[in-house]
C-alpha positions in Angstrom: -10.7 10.6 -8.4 -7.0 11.5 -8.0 -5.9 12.7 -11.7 -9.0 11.3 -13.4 -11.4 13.2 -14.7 -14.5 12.9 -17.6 -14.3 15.5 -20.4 -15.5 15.2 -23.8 -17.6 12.1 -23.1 -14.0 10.3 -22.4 -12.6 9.2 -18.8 -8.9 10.7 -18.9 -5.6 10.3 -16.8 -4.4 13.4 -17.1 -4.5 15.2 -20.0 -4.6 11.5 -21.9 -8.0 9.7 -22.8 -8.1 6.1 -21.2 -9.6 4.9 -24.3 -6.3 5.7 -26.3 -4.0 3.7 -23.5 -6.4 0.9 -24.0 -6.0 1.3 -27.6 -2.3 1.0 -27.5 -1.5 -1.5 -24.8 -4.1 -3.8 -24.7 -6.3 -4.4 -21.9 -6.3 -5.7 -18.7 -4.0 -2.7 -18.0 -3.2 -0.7 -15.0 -2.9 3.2 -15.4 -1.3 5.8 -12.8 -0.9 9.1 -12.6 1.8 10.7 -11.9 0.9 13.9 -10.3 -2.1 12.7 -8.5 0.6 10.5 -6.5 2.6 13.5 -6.3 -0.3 15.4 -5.0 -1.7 12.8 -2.6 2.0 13.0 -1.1 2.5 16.5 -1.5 -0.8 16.9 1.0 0.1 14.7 3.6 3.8 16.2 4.1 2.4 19.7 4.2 0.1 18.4 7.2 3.2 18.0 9.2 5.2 20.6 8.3 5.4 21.6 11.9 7.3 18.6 13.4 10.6 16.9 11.5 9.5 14.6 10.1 10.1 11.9 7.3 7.4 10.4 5.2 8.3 6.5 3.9 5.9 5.4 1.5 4.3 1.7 1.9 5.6 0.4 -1.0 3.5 -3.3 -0.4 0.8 -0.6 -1.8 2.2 0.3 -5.4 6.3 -1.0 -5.8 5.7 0.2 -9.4 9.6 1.9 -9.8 8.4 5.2 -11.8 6.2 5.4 -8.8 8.9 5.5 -6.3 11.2 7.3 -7.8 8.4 9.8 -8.5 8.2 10.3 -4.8 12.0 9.9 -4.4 12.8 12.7 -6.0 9.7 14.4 -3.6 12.0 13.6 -0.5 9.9 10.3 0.3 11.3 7.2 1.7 9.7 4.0 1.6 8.3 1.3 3.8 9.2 -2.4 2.9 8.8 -5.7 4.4 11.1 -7.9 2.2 14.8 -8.4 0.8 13.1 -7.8 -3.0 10.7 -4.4 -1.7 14.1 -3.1 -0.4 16.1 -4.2 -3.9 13.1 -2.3 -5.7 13.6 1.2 -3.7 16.9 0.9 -4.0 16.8 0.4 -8.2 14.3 3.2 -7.8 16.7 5.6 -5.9 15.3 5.7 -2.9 18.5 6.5 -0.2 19.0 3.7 2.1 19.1 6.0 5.1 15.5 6.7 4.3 14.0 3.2 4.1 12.3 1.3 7.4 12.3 -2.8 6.8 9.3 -3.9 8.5 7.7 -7.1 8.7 6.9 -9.9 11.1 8.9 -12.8 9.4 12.3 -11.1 8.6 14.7 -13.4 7.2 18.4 -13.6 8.3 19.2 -12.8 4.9 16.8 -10.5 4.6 18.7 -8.7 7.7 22.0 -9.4 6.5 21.2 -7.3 3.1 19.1 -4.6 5.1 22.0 -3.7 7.6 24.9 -4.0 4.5 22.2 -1.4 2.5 23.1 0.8 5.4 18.9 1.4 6.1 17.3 4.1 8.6 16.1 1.3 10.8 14.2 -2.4 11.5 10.5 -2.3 13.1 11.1 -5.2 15.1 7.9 -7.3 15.8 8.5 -9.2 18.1 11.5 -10.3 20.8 12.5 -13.7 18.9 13.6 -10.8 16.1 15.8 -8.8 18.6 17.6 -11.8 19.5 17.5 -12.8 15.5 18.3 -9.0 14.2 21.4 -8.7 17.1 22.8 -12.2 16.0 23.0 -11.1 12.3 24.5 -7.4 13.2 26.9 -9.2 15.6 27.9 -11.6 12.6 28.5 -9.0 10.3 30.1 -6.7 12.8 27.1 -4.1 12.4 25.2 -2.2 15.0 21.5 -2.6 13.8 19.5 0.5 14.2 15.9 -0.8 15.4 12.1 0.5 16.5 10.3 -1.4 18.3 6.4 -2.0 17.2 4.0 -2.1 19.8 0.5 -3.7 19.6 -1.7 -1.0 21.7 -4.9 -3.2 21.4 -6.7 -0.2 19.6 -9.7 -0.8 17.0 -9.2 0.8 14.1 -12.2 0.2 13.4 -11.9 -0.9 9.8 -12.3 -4.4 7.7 -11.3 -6.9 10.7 -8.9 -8.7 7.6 -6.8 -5.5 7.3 -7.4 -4.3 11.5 -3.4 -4.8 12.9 -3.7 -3.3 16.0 -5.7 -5.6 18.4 -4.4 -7.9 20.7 -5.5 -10.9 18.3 -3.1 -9.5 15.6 -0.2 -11.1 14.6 1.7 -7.2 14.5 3.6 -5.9 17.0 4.7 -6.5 20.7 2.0 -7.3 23.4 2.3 -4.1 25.8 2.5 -6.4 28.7 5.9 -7.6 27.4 7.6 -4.1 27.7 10.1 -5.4 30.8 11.0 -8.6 28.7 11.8 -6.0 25.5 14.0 -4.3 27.6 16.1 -6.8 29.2 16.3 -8.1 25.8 17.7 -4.8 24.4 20.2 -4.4 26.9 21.7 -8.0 26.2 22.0 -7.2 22.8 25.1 -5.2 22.1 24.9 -5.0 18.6 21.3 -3.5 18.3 20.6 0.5 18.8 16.9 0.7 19.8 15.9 4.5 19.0 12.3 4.4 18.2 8.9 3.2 19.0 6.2 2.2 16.4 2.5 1.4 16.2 0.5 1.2 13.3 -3.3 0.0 14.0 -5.0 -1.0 10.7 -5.8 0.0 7.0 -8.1 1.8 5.6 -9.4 4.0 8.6 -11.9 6.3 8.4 -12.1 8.2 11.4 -9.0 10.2 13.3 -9.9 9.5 16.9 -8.0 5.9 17.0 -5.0 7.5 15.3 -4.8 9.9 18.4 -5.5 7.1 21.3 -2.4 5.1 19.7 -0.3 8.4 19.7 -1.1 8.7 23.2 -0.3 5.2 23.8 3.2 5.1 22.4 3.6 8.9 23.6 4.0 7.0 27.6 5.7 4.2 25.9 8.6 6.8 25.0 8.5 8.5 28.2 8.4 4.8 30.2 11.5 4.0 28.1 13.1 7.3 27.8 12.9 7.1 32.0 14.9 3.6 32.0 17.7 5.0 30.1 16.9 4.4 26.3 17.6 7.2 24.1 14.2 7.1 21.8 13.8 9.9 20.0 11.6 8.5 16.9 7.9 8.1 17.1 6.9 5.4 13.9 2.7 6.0 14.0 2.4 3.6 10.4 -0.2 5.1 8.3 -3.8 3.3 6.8 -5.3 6.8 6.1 -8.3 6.2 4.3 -9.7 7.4 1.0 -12.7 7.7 -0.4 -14.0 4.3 -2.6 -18.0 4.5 -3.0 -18.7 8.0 -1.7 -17.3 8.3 1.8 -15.5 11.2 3.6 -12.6 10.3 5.1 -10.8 13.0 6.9 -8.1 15.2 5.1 -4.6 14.6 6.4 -4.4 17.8 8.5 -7.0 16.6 10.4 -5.3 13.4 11.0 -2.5 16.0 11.4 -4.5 17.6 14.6 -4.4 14.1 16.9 -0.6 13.8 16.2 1.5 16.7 15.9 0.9 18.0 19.4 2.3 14.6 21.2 5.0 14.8 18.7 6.0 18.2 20.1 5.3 17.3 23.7 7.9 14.3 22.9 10.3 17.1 20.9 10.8 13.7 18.8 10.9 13.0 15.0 8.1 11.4 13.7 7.9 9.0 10.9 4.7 7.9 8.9 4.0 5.1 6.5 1.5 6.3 4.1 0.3 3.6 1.3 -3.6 3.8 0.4 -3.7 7.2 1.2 -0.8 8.0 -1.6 -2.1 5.2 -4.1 -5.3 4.1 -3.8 -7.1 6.8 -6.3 -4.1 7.5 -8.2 -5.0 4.3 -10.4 -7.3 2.3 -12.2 -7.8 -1.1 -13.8 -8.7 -0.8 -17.4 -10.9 -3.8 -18.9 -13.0 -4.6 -22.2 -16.3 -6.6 -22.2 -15.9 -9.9 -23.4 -19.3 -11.5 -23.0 -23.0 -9.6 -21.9 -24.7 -13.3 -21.0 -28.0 -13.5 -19.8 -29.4 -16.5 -17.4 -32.7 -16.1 -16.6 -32.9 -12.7 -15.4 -29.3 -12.7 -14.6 -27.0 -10.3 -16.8 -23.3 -10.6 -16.2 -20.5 -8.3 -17.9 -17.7 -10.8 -18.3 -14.7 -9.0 -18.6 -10.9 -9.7 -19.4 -9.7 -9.1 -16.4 -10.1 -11.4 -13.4 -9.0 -11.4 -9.9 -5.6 -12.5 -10.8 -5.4 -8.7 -12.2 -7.6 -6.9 -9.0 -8.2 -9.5 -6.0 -9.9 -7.0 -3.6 -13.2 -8.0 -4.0 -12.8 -10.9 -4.3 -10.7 -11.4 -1.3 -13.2 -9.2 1.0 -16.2 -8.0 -0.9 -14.3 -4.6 -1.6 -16.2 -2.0 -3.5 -14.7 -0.6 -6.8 -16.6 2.0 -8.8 -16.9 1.1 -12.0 -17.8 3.3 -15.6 -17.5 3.1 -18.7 -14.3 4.8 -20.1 -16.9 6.4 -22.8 -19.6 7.3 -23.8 -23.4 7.9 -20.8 -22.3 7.5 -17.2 -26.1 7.1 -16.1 -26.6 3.6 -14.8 -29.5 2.0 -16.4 -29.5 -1.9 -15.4 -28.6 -4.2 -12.8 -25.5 -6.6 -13.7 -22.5 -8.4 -12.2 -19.1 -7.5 -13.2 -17.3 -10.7 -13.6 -14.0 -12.4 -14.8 -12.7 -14.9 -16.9 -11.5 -17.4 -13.7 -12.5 -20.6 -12.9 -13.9 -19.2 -9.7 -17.2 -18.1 -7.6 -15.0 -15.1 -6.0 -13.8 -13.9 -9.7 -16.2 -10.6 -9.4 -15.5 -7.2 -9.3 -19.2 -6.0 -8.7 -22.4 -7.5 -7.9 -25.8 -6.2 -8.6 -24.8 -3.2 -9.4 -26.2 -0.6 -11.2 -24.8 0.1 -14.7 -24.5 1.6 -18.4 -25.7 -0.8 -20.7 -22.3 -2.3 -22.3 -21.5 -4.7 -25.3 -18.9 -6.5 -26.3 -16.0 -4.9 -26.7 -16.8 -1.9 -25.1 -14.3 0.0 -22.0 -14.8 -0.2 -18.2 -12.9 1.4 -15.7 -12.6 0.3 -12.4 -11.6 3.1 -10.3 -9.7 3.3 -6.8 -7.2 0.3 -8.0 -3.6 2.6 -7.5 -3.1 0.3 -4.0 -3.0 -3.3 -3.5 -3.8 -3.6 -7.5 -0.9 -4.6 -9.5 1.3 -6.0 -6.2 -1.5 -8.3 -5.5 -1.7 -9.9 -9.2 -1.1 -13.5 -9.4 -1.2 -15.5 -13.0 -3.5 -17.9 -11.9 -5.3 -20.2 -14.4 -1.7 -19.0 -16.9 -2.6 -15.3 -17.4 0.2 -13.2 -17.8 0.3 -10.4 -15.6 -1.3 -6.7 -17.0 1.2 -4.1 -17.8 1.1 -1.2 -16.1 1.2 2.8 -17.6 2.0 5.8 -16.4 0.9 9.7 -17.4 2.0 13.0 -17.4 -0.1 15.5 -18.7 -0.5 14.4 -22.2 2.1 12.2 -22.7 1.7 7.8 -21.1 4.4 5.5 -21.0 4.4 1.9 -20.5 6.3 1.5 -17.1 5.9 -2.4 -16.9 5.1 -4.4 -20.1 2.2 -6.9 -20.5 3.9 -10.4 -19.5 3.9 -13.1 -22.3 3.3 -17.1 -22.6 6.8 -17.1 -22.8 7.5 -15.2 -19.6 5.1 -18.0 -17.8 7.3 -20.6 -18.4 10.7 -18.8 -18.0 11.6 -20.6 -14.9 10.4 -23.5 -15.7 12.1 -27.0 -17.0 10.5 -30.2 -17.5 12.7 -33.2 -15.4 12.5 -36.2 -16.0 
């Protein structure tokens, strides 16, 4: 795992034992490092060194702000798909002329603040948002630099919940309305369309349906580029997958391999979205045992944190690995791993194989630097986990622990 390693008996993040951050912050509690995002991004930039290009981090992944700006100061960008993702990049220093709004349901305001930010440019979804993005520029007396996201009805062959690239999907522009994009564009005189974008699903595990939708939005560009439009950037998302329970997703430079030579071909500037890919293993979920209960020949690990915390698995059955932060690694009895919700979906694991644990004890669930934290809710009144960062020896708390008191802070009672 991405900056985590077992030494001493002790799971660490970095050069720091997860046992001490529990120790000091309290638990449910998330924990990134640093470096291994660093790395993670490091890697895929290096993979497409050949072509200019820019790399905008999916910030819907992990908007933690010591994240960005960790990656800021790495050249990154960032991908959002709301008014607040774009306020949080910009608090975290990310330039405006490097951040892509995307999004199927972009607000007017949303648009207004986007284009008075001064942003690299919209992926438009659909044509109601042309007509919606040029009204707002027109307003405001801006020209609104767009690309245009096309759906290339490609399997990504990945979870059918986080798939975006089929026809079904709500993402993107049905290929068959290219002519009505068009003569939309050109009655828009206060848009600048200048790129083309697909993005196909999350999570993928396999490079060949990266490279069909680069050839798909490679005679897109030259369709368009034909009828007069100046494109010039090619917007291929990301969902690179990583590695949860053992698999072997491909390395970026092989992802690398289906892109860069359509890129060249196109002499155009290409622009990914990497999320997962950054995140995912840069971060875990630390929880204590609560309970070890026993029904019939049941035994469940209640733990303190719930799906309100991590709502992966229980949203689509994901698969987190899960050890304890000390002490024998060598699973010795079947249990569920289970939260404190008033739920059937509050799990984390399922007859799965563990160390015996008592109460008290430390778990780590693993893989949980991605749709983690940005997915928490405070459900049933639990305040959201804090969040911690590390650098070699040293962790700081990056977001504190919410408290009662921040649960009602919006709150009146009328009468």
């Amino acid at each position: 795992m991405n900056g985590f390693h077992f030494k001493n008996n002790r799971w660490h993040s970095d050069g720091v034992p997860l046992s001490k951050i529990a120790e000091k912050v309290g638990t449910p509690a998330y924990v990134y490092s640093l470096p291994a995002f660093e790395d993670r991004f490091k890697e895929i930039d290096q993979a497409y060194k050949t072509v200019p290009h820019l790399m905008a981090y999916s910030i819907k992944t992990n908007d933690n702000l010591s994240v960005m700006s960790a990656l800021s100061k790495l050249g990154s960008g960032t991908d959002v798909v709301s008014g607040g993702e774009l306020f949080k990049a910009r608090k975290a220093g990310v330039p405006a002329n490097k951040i892509i709004f995307a999004g199927v349901g972009k607000t007017d305001e949303d648009i207004a603040y986007a284009l008075k930010e001064g942003i690299r440019y919209f992926n438009v979804e659909s044509i109601p948002e042309i007509v919606a993005i040029n009204a707002v520029a027109k307003k405001i007396k801006k020209i609104a630099p767009i690309a245009i996201r096309f759906n290339p009805n490609i399997d990504a062959l990945t979870h059918h919940y986080i798939s975006t690239g089929k026809k079904e999907n709500k993402f993107g522009v049905f290929l068959g309305d290219l002519d009505k994009v068009m003569k939309t564009v050109r009655e828009s005189h206060s848009v600048r369309w200048t790129g083309v974008h697909a993005h196909i699903g999350s999570q993928m595990t396999q490079t060949g349906s990266v490279g069909k939708a680069a050839k798909v939005v490679e005679q897109i560009v030259l369709k368009l580029r034909r009828e007069g439009f100046p494109i010039y950037d090619v917007n291929l998302g990301g969902g690179y997958g990583i590695d949860y329970q053992g698999e072997k997703p491909p390395k970026a430079s092989q992802y690398a391999k289906q892109v860069i030579p359509v890129i060249k071909r196109l002499n155009a500037g290409l622009l990914l979205e990497p999320g997962r890919f950054i995140s995912g293993n840069s971060g875990v979920l630390l929880t204590r045992v609560v309970y070890v209960k026993q029904s019939g020949k049941k035994t469940f690990y209640i733990v303190d944190a719930g799906m309100g915390d991590l709502i992966r698995p229980a949203l689509y059955e994901a698969y987190h690995r899960i050890a304890p932060a000390e002490g024998p690694q060598k699973p010795v009895q079947t249990v569920d791993v289970v939260g404190p919700i008033c739920e059937s979906t509050d799990f984390f694991a399922k007859n799965r194989k563990l160390p015996t644990a008592k109460r008290g004890d430390l778990l780590v669930i693993f893989s949980a630097g991605a749709y983690g934290s940005v997915m928490g809710s405070t459900y049933n009144s639990r305040p959201l986990a804090p969040e911690v960062v590390t650098r070699g020896k040293r962790f700081a708390v990056a977001r504190r622990r919410q408290t009662w008191q921040d649960l009602i802070r919006l709150e009146k009672i009328s009468r």
